[in-house]
C-alpha positions in Angstrom: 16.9 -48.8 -5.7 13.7 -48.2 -4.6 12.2 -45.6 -6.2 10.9 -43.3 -3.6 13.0 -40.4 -1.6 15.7 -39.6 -2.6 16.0 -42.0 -5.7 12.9 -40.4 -7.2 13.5 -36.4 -6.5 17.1 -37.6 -8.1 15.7 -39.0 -11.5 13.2 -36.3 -11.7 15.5 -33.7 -11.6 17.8 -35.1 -13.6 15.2 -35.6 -16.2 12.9 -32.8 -16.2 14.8 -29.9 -14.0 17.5 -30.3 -16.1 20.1 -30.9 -13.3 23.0 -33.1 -14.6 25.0 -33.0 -11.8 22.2 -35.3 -10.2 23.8 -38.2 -12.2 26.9 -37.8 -10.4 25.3 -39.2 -6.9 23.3 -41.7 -9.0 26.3 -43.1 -10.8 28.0 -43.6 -7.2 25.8 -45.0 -5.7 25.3 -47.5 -9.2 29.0 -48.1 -8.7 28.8 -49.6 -5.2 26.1 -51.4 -5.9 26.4 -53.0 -9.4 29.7 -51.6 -10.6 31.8 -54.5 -9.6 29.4 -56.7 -12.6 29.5 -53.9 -14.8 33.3 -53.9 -14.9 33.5 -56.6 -17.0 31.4 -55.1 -20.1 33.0 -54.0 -23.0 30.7 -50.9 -23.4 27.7 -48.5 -21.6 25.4 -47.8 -24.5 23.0 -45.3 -22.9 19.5 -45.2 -24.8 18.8 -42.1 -27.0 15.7 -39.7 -27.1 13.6 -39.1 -29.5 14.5 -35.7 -31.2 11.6 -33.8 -29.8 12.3 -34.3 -26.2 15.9 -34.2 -26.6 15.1 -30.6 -27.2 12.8 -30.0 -24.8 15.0 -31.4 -22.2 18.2 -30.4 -23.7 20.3 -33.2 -22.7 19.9 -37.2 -22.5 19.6 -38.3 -18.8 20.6 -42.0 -19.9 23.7 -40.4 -21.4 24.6 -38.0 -18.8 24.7 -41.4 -16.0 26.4 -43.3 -18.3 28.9 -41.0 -18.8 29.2 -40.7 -14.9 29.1 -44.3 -14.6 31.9 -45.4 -17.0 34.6 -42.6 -15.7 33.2 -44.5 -11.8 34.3 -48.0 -13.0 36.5 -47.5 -16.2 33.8 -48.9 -18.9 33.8 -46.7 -21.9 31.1 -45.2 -23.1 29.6 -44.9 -26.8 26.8 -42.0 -26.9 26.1 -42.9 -30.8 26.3 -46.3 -31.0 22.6 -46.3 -31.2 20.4 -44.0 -33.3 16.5 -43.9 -32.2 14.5 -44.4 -35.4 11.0 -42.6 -34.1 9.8 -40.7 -30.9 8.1 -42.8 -28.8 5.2 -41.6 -26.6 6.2 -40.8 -23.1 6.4 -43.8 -20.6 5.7 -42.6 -17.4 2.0 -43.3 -17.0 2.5 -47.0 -18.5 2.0 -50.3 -17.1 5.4 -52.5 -17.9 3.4 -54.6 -21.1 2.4 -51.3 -22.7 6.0 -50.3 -21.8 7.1 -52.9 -24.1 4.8 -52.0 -26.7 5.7 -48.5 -26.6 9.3 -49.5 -27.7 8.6 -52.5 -30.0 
């Protein structure tokens, strides 16, 4: 998607606003558009966060679509399959090579 209206007011409040039921549009509309690929993983292995903004935010946006996701097309879904190991500074003001970086 694009990430402009209403993609972006979407992530952002599912991030930040703490609105989970924003995944619930986002995983649909994942579904129809990638869901018949995704149907033939094993897994969805959403990406943890860091401790600190797990507690700010309260909840894990990347587990909260997966979870949406995998009830849409019957993948399941393992929340602890990964563990992150350090918080990471935020990403959002990041050009894609310092992206990388970041994570590394």
């Amino acid at each position: 998607m694009w990430f402009e209206y209403p993609a972006r007011e979407l992530v952002h409040a599912l991030k930040y606003s703490g609105w989970t039921a924003a995944a619930v549009p986002m995983a649909e509309a994942m579904a129809r558009h990638i869901g018949a690929d995704l149907r033939a993983a094993d897994l969805l292995v959403p990406i943890p966060l860091g401790r600190r903004r797990r507690r700010e935010r309260g909840h894990n946006q990347a587990e909260e679509l997966a979870l949406s996701l995998g009830d849409r097309i019957g993948v399941p879904v393992s929340t602890g399959a990964l563990v992150r190991s350090r918080d990471t500074r935020t990403q959002t003001a990041l050009h894609p090579a310092e992206r990388l970086a970041n994570v590394a």
